[in-house]
N, C-alpha and C positions, 0 to 999 in steps of 0.2 A: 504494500500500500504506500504509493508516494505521501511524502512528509508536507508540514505547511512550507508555505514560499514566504522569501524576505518581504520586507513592503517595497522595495523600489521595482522588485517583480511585481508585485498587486499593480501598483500605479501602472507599468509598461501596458499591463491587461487591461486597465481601466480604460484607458485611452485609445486601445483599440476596439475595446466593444463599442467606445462613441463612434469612428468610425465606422466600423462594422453594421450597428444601426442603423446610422445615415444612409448607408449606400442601399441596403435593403430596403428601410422606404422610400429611396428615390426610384429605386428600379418598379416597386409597387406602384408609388406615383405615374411612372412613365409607364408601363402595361396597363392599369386599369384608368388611366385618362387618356388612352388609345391613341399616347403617340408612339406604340409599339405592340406587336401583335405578341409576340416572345415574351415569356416572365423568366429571367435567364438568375436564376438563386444560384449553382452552383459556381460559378467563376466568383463570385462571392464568396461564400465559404473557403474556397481553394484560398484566396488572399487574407483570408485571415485563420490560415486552417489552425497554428494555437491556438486558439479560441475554443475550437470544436475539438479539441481533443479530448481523448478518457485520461489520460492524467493530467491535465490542467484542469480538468472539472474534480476530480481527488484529492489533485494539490489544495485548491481551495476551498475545498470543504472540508481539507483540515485545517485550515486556516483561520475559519471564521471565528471561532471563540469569543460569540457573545455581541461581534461589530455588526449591524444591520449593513453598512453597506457591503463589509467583504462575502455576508451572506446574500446579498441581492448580485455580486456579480459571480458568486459560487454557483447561483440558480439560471443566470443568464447563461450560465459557461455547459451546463447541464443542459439548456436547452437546445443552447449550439450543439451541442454532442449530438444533441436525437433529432435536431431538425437537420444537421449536415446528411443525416443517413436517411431520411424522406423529402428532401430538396428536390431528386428529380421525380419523385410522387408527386410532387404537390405543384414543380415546373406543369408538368405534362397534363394535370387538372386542370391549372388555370390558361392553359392553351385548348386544351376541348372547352372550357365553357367558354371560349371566345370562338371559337373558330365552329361546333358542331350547329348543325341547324335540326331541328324540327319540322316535317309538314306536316301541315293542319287545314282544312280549308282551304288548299292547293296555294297557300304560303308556305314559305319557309323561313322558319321565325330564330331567327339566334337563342342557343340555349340562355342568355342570358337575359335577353329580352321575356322568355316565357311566362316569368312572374309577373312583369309588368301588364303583359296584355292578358292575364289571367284577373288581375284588377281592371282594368278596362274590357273587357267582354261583357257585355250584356246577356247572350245567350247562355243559359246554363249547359245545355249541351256541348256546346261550343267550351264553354270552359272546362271540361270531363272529359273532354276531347285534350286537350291544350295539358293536361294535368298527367293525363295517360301518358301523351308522347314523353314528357318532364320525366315521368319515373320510367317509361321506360331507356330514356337517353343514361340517367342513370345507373341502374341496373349495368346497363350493357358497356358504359363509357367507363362512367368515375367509380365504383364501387369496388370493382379490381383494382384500382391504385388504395383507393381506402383501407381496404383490405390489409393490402402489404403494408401502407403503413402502420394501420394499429399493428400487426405482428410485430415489425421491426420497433416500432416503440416500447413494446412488452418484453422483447427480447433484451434490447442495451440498456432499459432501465433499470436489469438487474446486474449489469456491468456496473452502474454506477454505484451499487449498493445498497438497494431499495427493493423489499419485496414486490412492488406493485408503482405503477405511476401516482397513485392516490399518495400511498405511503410516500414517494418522494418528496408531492408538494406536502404533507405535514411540515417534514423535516424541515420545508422553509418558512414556516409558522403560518399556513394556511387554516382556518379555524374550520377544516373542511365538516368536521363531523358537527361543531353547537351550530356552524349554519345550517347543515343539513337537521337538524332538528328543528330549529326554527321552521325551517322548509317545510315539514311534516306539518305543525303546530299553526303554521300558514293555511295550509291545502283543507285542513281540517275547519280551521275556521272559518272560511272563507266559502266554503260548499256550497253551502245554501243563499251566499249574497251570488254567488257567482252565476246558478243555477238562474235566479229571480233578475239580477241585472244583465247577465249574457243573451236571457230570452227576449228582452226589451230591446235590448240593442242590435241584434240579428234582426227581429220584426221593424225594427226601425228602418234599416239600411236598406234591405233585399225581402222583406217580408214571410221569414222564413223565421220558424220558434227554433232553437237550441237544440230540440229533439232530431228536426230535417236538415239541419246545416251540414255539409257536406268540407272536407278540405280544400274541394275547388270554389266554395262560395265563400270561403272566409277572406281570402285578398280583394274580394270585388265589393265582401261587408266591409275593409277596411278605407277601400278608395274613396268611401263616403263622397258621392257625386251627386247626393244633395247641396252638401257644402261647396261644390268646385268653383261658383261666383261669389263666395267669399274670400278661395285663395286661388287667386289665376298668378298665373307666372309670371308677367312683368311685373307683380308688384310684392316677390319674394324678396327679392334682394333692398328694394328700399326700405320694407319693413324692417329688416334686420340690421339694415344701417341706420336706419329710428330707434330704432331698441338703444342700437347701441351708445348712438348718442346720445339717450336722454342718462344713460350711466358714466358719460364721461369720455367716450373711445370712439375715434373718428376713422373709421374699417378703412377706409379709401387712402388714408396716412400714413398709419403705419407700413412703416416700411421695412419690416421684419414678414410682414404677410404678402403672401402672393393669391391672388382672383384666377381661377381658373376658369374661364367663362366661354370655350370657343366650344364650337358643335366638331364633331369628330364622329365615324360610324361605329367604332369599338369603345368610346366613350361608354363607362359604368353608367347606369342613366341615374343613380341614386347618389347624393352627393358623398363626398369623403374629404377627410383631411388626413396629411400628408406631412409631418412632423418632422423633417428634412433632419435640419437643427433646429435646436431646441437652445437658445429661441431663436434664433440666427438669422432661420427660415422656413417660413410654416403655409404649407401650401392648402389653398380651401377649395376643392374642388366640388363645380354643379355643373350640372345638364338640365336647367329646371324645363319639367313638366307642366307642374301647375297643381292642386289640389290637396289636400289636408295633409296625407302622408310626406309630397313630397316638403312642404315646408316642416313637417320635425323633421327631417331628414337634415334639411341647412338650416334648424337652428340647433339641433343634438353637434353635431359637426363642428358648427362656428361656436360652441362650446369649447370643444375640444381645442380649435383653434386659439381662440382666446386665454385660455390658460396656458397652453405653452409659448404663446408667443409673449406673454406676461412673467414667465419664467426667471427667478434670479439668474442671471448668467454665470454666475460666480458660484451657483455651485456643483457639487461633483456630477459625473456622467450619470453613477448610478441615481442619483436626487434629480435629474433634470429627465432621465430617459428611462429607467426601471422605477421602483417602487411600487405600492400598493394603486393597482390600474383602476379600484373603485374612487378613487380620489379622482383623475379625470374624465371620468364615466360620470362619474356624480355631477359634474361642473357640466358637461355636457347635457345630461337630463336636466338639469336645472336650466339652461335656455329651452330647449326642447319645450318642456311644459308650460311655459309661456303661450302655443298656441291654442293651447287647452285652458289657461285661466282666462275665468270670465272679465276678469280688470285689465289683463292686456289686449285682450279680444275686444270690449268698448272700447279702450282709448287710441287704440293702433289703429282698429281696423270699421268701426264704426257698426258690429257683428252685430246680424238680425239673432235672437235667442241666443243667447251666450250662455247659459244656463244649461239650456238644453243640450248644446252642443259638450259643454265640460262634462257633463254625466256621461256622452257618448265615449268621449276620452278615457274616463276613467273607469268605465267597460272594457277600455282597451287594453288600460293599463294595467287592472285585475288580471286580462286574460293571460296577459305579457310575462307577469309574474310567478302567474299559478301555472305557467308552460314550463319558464325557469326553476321553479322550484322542483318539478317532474325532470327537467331536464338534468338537475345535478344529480339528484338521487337517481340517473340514468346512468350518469356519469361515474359514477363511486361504483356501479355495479360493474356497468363497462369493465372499467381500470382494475379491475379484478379477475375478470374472468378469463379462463384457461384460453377457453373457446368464445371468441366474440359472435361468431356465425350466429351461436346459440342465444346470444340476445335480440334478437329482433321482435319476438311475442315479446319481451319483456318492457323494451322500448313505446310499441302498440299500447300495451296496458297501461305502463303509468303515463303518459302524453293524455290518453284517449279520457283517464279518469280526472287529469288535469282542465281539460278544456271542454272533455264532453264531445269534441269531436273525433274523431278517428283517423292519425293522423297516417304517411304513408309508409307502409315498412320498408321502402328504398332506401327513406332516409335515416336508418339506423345507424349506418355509418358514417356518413356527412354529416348530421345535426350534432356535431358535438366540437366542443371550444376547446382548441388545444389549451393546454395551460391553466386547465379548470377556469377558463376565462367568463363560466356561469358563473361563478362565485361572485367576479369582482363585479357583474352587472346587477347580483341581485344587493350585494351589500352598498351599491352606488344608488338604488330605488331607496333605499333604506334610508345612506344619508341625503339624497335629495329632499326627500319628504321632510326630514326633523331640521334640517337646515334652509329649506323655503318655510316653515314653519315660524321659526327664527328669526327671518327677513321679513316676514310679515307683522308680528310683534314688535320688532324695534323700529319700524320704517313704513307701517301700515301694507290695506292689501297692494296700493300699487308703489310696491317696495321696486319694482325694476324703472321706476320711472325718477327715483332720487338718485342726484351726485352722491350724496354719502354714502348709499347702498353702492355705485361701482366705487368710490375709495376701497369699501372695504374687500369688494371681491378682487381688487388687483393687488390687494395685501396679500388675501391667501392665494391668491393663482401665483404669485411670487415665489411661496415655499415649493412649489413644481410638484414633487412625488414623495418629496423627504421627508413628510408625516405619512401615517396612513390613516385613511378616513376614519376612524376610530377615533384616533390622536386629535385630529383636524375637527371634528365635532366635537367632540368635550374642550378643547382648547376653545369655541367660538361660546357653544352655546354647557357646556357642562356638561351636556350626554350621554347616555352610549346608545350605539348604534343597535337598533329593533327591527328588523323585519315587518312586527305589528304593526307599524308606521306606516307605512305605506296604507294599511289599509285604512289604518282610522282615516289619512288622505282620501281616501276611494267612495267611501261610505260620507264625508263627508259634502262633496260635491255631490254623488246621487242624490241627497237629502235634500239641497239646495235645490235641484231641478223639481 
């Protein structure tokens, strides 16, 4: 078993994983904002192959004694290791979901675009059609790579020294197991609001109760195309430059941010942000559409953006670029939910029933949840099992008890977040909820429209990753981070409508 390394070795490592990050999400950046058809990960890895080695991930994990950050680039160096050996898995996936087509209707629709015109279809058959061809491109495309990579994952996780990938992230103080209680203690409670506000809200959308809701109706109940002349496309981006200005932050100035705003044919149609440097340069990339989903889309996103581009620059790689991912996930749902609160919806956008609309939201949001919550406890089984083949009923069942719908068993193997990355979303719902909670209390309900309120959020987007939301909540408001949260949220807007 290799020994710890000196620190002038840590710092050489540290400073190449900042590298090493950058170039991977620039390469992301340039393949899914379609100015490159190729997702080329492995020349990557090669140039920084210490990084990805099995003894620099040993070295450092004998290392860590007790230092959060040499444990956060022990866990990076650990990931390097198992994502150097499914790089070209994961190349060769994101080149069929760019490149395969679908016919449907004597089109031929990009695996990529599927989802979207699975929200935009009006005919039901037509969509069951459109949903068919999806799982079956799967099945036959990307499942075989999925495949190989959970083995190979299972295999060199126990190189590293971990019975299981579960077990590994414990080691790096993942609170996998009180969450996944909470999770249970969630699903549980929540059953019967779910049941009562999921059936309202499907009959609302597409007129269909929670019993007949189908997998292919539930993106076309999300498109909410009632709403689409409350959020048309030209007027996504000035809203969210209004937001921002009324917080203090003028998008179009800063000049650590870059707009990605051109039409391109392999353009992601869903926006994304692109974390280059941190904060150096922070890329926000849209294709707008127009309509409710796509605007969370670019304000979840210019979430994200805003906090790293707000980033101390002074401090370490692992505090600017690693850390606890619910901390920027949280800042992100926190503009996100903006187009769901009734006080930004009056003031911004001058919304017919705003009430009504935030209860639709927060059907959403429940459902969002109680997916995630199904989906870890999916995940801990997963990361366990001898034979993954053999979860797919298992997958089926807890999804289908979660949402009520029945979801597809294709995506047994693709619906899962490398790096237990359900965790950091559902403990980001969490602190989103007790931390807009917070900003309403000290700064009223339209806390997003006070300077004080963005003083203080570019305080904490300052600290970048180097607390973790846990830390970042009791430090603001005294708290600890609940799961419960979220729903008292949930339950109280229904009430309101």
């Amino acid at each position: 078993m290799p020994g710890p390394l000196q620190q002038g070795e840590i710092d050489a490592l540290s400073a190449d994983a900042d590298r090493f990050i950058a170039e991977l999400d620039e390469e992301a950046y340039l393949h899914f904002a379609g100015h490159k058809e190729t997702y080329e990960l492995a020349p990557i890895y090669e140039r920084h192959e210490r990084l990805t080695q099995l003894e620099t991930a040993l070295s450092l994990g004998a290392s860590v004694d007790g230092d959060r950050r040499r444990r956060e680039l022990w866990k990076f160096a650990c990931e390097g290791y198992l994502g150097n050996f499914v790089s070209e898995q994961q190349e060769r996936v994101a080149e069929l979901e760019a490149t395969v087509t679908a016919s449907v209707e004597g089109d031929e629709i990009p695996f990529r675009m599927l989802k979207p015109r699975l929200m935009n279809e009006e005919d039901r058959e037509v969509r069951a059609r459109i949903e068919a061809a999806r799982n079956e491109l799967t099945e036959e495309n990307l499942n075989p790579l999925e495949l190989q990579a959970a083995e190979v994952i299972r295999r060199e996780t126990r190189r590293l020294g971990a019975e299981s990938y579960a077990d590994l992230y414990r080691s790096f103080g993942f609170p996998l197991d009180e969450l996944a209680g909470q999770c249970r203690r969630f699903l549980a409670d929540t059953d019967g609001l779910w049941e009562e506000a999921g059936d309202r809200f499907f009959r609302s959308r597409i007129g269909l109760g929670l019993g007949d809701v189908t997998r292919w109706d539930v993106g076309r109940a999300w498109r909410g195309t009632e709403w689409d002349a409350a959020f048309p496309r030209d007027r996504m981006l000035p809203a969210l430059e209004g937001t921002l200005a009324d917080l203090g932050i003028d998008l179009r100035a800063q000049p650590n941010v870059e707009l990605d705003l051109e039409e391109r044919p392999s353009k992601d149609p869903r926006a994304f942000c692109s974390p280059i440097e941190v904060p150096g340069r922070v890329v926000l990339v849209l294709k707008p559409q127009g309509g409710p989903d796509d605007w969370r889309a670019l304000f979840h996103e210019a979430g994200h953006t805003e906090h790293f581009a707000h980033t101390d620059a002074g401090l370490s790689p692992e505090e600017r670029r690693l850390g606890d991912n619910a901390v920027t996930e949280g800042w992100a749902m926190l503009l996100e939910f903006l187009t769901i609160d009734p006080a930004w919806l009056e003031r911004r956008l001058g919304f017919p029933r705003p009430y009504e609309f935030a209860a639709e939201g927060a059907a959403q949001l429940l459902w969002l949840v109680r997916r995630y919550c199904a989906k870890l406890l999916y995940e801990l089984d997963f990361h366990s099992a001898e034979d993954v083949t053999a979860l797919r009923p298992r997958y089926v069942e807890l999804l289908r008890e979660a949402t009520k719908v029945e979801p597809a068993g294709a995506d047994y193997l693709g619906d899962i977040d490398s790096g237990f990355y359900a965790s950091a979303y559902l403990r980001a719902w969490a602190f989103e909820s007790q931390l807009r909670a917070y900003l309403r209390e000290r700064f009223g309900n339209a806390w997003f429209s006070r300077r004080e309120a963005g003083s203080l959020l570019r305080e904490l987007w300052a600290e970048g990753q180097k607390p973790t939301a846990d830390e970042l909540l009791h430090e603001v408001s005294g708290e600890t981070l609940e799961l419960a949260a979220v729903a008292d949220r949930i339950r109280e807007a229904l009430a309101a409508a």
